[in-house]
C-alpha positions in Angstrom: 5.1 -1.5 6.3 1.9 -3.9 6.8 2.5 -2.6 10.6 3.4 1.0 9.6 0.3 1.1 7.7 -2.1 -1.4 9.2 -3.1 -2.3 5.4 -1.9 -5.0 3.4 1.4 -4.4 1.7 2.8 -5.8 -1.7 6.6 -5.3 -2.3 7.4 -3.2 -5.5 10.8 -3.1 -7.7 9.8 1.1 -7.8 6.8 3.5 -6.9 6.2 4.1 -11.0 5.9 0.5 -11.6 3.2 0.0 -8.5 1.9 3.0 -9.8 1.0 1.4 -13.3 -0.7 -1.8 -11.7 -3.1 -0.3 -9.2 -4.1 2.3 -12.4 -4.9 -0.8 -14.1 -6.2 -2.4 -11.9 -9.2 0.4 -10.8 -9.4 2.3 -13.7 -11.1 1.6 -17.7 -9.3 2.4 -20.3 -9.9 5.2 -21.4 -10.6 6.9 -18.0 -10.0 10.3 -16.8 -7.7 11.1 -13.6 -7.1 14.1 -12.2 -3.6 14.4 -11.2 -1.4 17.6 -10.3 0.2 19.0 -12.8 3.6 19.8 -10.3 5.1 16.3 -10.5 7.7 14.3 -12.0 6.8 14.0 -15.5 7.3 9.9 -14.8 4.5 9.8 -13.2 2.4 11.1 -16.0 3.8 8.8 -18.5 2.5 6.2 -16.2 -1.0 7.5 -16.2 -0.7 7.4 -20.4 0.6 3.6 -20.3 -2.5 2.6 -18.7 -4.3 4.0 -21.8 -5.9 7.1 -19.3 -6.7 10.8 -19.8 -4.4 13.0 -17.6 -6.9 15.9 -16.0 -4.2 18.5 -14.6 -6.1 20.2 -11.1 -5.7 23.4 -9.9 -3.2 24.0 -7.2 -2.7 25.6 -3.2 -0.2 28.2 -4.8 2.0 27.8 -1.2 2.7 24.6 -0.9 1.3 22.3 -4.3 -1.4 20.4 -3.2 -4.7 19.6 -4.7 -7.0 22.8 -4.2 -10.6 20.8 -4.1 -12.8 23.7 -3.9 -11.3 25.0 -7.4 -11.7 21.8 -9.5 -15.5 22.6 -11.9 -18.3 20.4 -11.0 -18.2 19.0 -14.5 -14.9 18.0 -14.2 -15.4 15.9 -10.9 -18.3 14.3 -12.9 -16.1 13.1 -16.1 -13.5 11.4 -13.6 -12.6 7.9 -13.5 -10.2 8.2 -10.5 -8.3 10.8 -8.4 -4.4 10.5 -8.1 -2.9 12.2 -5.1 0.9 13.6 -5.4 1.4 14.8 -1.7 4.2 16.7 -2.8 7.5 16.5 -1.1 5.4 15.0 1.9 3.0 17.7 2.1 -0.4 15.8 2.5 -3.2 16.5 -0.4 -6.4 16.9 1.4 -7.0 13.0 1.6 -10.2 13.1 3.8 -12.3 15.6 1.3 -10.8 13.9 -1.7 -12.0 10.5 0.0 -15.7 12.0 0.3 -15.7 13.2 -3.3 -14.7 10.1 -4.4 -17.1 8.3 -2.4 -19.9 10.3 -3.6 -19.2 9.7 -7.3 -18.2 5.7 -6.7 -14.2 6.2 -8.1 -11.2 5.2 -6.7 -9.0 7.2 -4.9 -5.6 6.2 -5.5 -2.5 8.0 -3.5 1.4 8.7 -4.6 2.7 8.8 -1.2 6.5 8.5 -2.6 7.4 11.6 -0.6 5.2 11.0 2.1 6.3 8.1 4.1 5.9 9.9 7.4 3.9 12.1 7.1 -0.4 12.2 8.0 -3.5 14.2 7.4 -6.7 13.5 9.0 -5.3 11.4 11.9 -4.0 8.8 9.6 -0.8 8.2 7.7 -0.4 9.5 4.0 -1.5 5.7 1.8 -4.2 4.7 3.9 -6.8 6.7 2.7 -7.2 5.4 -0.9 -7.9 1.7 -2.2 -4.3 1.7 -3.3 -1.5 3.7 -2.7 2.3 3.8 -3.7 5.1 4.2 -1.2 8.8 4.8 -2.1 11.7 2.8 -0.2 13.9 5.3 -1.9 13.2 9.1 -0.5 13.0 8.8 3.2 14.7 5.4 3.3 17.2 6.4 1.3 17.6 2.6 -0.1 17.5 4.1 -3.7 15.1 0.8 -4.5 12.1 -0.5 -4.0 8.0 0.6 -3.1 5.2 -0.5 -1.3 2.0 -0.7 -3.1 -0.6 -0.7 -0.2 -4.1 -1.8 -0.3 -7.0 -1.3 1.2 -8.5 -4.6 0.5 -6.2 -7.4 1.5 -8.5 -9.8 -0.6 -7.1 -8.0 -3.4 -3.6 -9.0 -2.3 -2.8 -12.2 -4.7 -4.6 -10.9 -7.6 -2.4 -8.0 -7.3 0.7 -9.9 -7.2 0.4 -11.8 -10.1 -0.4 -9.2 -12.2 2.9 -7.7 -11.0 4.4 -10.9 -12.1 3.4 -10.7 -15.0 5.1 -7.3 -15.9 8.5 -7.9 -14.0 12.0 -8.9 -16.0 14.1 -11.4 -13.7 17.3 -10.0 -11.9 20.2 -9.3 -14.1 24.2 -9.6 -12.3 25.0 -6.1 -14.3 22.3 -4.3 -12.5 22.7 -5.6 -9.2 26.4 -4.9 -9.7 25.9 -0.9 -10.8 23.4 -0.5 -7.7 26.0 -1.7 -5.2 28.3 0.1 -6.5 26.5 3.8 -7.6 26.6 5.0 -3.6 30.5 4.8 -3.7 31.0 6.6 -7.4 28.9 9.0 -5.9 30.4 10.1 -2.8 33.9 9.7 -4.7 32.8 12.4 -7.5 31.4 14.7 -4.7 35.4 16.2 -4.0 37.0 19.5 -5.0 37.4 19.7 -8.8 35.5 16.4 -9.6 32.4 18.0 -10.7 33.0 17.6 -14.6 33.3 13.9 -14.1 30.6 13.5 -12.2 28.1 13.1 -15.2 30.1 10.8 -16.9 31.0 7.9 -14.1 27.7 8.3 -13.0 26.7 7.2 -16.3 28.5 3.6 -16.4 26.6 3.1 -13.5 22.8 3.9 -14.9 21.8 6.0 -18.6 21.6 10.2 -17.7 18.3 11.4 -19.8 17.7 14.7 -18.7 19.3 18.0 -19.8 16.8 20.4 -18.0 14.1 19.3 -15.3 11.6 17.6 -17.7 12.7 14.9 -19.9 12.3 15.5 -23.7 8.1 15.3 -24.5 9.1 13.7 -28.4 5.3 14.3 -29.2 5.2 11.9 -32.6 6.8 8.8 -30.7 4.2 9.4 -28.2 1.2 9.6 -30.4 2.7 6.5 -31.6 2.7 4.8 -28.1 -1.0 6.3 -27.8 -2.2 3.2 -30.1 -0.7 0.7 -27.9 -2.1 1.6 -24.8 -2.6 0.5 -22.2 1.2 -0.8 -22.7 3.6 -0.5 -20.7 6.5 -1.4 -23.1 5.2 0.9 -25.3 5.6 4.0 -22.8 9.3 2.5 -22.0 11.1 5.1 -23.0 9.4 7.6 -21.1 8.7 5.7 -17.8 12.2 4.4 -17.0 13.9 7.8 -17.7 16.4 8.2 -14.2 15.2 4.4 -13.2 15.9 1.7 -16.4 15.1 -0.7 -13.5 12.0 0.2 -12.2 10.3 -3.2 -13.4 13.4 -5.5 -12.5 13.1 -7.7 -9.7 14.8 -7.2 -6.9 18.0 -9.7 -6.3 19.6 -9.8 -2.8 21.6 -6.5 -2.6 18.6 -4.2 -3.1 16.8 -6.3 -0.6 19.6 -5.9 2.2 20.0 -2.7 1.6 16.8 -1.6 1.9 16.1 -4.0 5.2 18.9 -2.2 6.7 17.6 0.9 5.8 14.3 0.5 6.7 15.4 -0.4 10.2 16.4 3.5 10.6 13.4 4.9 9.4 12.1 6.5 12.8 15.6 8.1 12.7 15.5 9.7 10.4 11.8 10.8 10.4 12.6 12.4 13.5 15.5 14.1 11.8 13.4 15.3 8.5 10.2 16.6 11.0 12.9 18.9 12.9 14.9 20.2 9.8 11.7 21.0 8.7 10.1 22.5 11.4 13.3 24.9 11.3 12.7 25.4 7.9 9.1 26.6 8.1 10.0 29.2 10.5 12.1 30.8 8.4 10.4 34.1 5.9 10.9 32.0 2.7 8.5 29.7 4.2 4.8 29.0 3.0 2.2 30.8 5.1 1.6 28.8 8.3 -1.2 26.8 8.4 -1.7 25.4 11.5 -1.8 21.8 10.5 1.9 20.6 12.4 4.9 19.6 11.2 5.2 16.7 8.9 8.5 15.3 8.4 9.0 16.2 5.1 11.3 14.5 2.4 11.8 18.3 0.6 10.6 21.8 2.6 9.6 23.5 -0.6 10.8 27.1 0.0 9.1 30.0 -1.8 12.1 32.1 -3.0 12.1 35.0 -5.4 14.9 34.3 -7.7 15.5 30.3 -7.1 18.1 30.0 -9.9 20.3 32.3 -7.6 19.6 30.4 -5.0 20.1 27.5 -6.6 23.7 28.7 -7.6 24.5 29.7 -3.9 23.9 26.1 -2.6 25.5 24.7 -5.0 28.4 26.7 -4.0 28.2 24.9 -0.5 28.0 21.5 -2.1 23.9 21.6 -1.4 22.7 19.9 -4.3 18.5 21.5 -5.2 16.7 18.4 -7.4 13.5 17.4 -7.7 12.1 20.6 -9.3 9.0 20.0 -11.3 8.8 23.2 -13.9 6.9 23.8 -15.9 3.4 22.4 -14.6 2.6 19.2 -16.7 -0.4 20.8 -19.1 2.4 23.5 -19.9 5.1 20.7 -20.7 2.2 18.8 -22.7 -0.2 20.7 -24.1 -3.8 19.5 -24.4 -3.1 17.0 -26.9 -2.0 15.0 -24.2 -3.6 16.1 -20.9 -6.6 18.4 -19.9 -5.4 21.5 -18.9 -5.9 23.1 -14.9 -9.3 25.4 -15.3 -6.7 27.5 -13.0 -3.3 27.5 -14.2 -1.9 30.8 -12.1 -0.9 28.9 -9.1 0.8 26.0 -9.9 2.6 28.0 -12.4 3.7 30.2 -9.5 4.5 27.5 -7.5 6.6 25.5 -10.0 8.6 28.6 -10.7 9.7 29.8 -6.9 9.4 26.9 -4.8 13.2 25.4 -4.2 13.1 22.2 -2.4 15.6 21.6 0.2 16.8 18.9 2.0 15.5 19.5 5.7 18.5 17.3 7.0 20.4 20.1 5.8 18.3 23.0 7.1 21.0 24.5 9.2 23.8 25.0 6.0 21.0 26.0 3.8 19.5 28.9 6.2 22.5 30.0 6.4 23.3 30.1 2.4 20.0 31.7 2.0 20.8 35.0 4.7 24.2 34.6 3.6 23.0 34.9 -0.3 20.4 37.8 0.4 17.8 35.3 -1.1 14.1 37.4 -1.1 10.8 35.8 -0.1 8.4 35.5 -3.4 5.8 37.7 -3.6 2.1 35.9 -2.7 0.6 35.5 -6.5 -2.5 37.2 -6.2 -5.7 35.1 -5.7 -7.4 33.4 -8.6 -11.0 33.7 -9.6 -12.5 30.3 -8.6 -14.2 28.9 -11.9 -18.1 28.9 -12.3 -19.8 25.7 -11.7 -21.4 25.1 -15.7 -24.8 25.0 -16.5 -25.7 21.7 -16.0 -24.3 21.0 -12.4 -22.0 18.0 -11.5 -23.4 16.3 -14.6 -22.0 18.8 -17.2 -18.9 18.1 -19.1 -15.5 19.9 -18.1 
């Protein structure tokens, strides 16, 4: 990765944990970061646990990324850092975000756990920020492990030990249930073993969620509010789908995800051509022009997704990773600032169905098959008024 990357690299037990130490490590307590507010609610329990504000931005409604030119002035002055998502690999725009936050002397920190491969600017995604998380679970498919990257190698040791300091040593169990999860899951995929599923998965690692976002339980987190920054007090929101996202790693996650990483190219090349087949298809976003990135999910903008959902799963296609409703909607503003422009991502969250582009051939096919309709273009928001006061002016 220090080659991939040409930056220094610091192994990670799981992008959420890496996650937690670089926000501590470049932001006050206290801070504000904007964030999107289409991602894995995870990820903005970890922004809580280092005691910091969640600001939710405004949205590209086609394909979820950061949409700089509708963010106030006042809220780019209030900001303690920027947090990139880059949304099933879809690049935020890195470059102007990097100016911004140049201009106001922040960090610019990047969640590049669906972004591996993909670039904007003429660099890869996790080399534009002082820190950036990478996952060794999405396009490596290892289903362990991150890269926390930095920009200043100095930082390196510093870095480490305060990982060191929040890890819990190996446990037999857990090395056990991740060696053995792969298997349970490809024996529960067959005819009639659906209703099983659920429960042999769940010898092998706790099931949390019901729907897409895990259960908010507002007075435990007001509770965990007066702990922060904490991460054992955030717990039992941050290892929802991942109780060993602070564990270290023994020797079976590390082989595995050697092994896998020495396929990588693979299947980049495979995700970049599933998805370029994807995107020329009329549930596609409107083209841009930027090339094809080889995308961990091709976020198709379909009409009525919960049909479409049904009509994969009819053909053993499998739609996760859905991120509805936007985080200030799941939260409220007790707990995050809402977008000043909430139409898009709203938009976004409800029509876009992510699919797997190594599986862009079966799932065309579904979709024609289905008679799954294109979502209608939301129509275009007012931008929001710079306040009197200029940059210096509160949200």
């Amino acid at each position: 990765m220090r080659g991939r990357l040409g930056r220094e690299c610091v192994y990670v037990p799981s992008c959420r944990f890496g996650l937690f130490v670089a926000l501590r490590h470049w932001c006050p307590p206290g801070g504000r970061v904007l964030m999107s507010p289409v991602n894995d609610d995870v990820v903005f329990f970890v922004v809580l646990a280092a005691g910091l504000r969640p600001v939710q931005a405004p949205l590209n409604p086609f394909d979820g990324t950061v949409d700089v030119d509708a963010v106030p002035e006042g809220t780019w002055g209030s900001l303690s850092a920027v947090l990139t998502t880059n949304l099933y690999g879809n690049p935020d725009p890195a470059p102007r975000l990097r100016a911004r936050c140049d201009a106001l002397g922040i960090p610019l920190l990047e969640d590049g756990a669906h972004a591996i491969g993909s670039e904007t600017g003429g660099r890869p995604v996790g080399t534009w920020g002082e820190a950036s998380v990478l996952s060794l679970s999405k396009h490596v498919g290892a289903r362990a492990g991150g890269i926390l990257s930095l920009a200043d190698p100095g930082l390196a040791e510093a870095v480490r030990a305060a990982c060191a300091e929040l890890l819990t040593p190996p446990r037999a169990a857990s090395e056990l249930a991740y060696a053995l999860r792969p298997y349970a899951e490809a024996a529960v995929r067959g005819p009639g073993l659906r209703r099983v599923a659920r429960a042999t998965l769940g010898l092998l690692g706790p099931t949390e969620r019901d729907g897409i976002r895990m259960p908010l339980r507002p007075e435990a987190l007001v509770r965990a509010a007066g702990a922060a920054p904490d991460l054992a007090a955030y717990d039992p929101w941050v290892r929802v789908d991942m109780h060993s996202y602070r564990l270290e790693s023994g020797p079976l996650r590390l082989r595995r995800i050697r092994r896998r990483l020495g396929r990588l190219d693979e299947v980049l090349r495979a995700c970049r051509d599933g998805t370029e087949l994807l995107l020329s298809t009329r549930w596609a976003r409107p083209g841009d022009g930027s090339g094809v990135q080889p995308l961990f999910r091709v976020p198709l903008l379909v009409a009525d997704r919960d049909a479409a959902i049904t009509a994969l799963a009819r053909r053993g296609i499998v739609v996760g990773y859905l991120y509805d409703p936007p985080l200030d909607d799941y939260a409220g503003e007790e707990f995050t600032d809402p977008s000043p422009a909430p139409g898009a991502a709203r938009w976004f969250a409800r029509h876009a169905l992510p699919v797997d582009p190594l599986r862009a051939r079966e799932v065309v096919d579904v979709l024609e098959r289905s008679g799954a309709r294109p979502a209608e273009p939301p129509e275009e928001p007012a931008r929001p008024r710079t306040p009197a006061g200029g940059a210096g002016a509160g949200p």
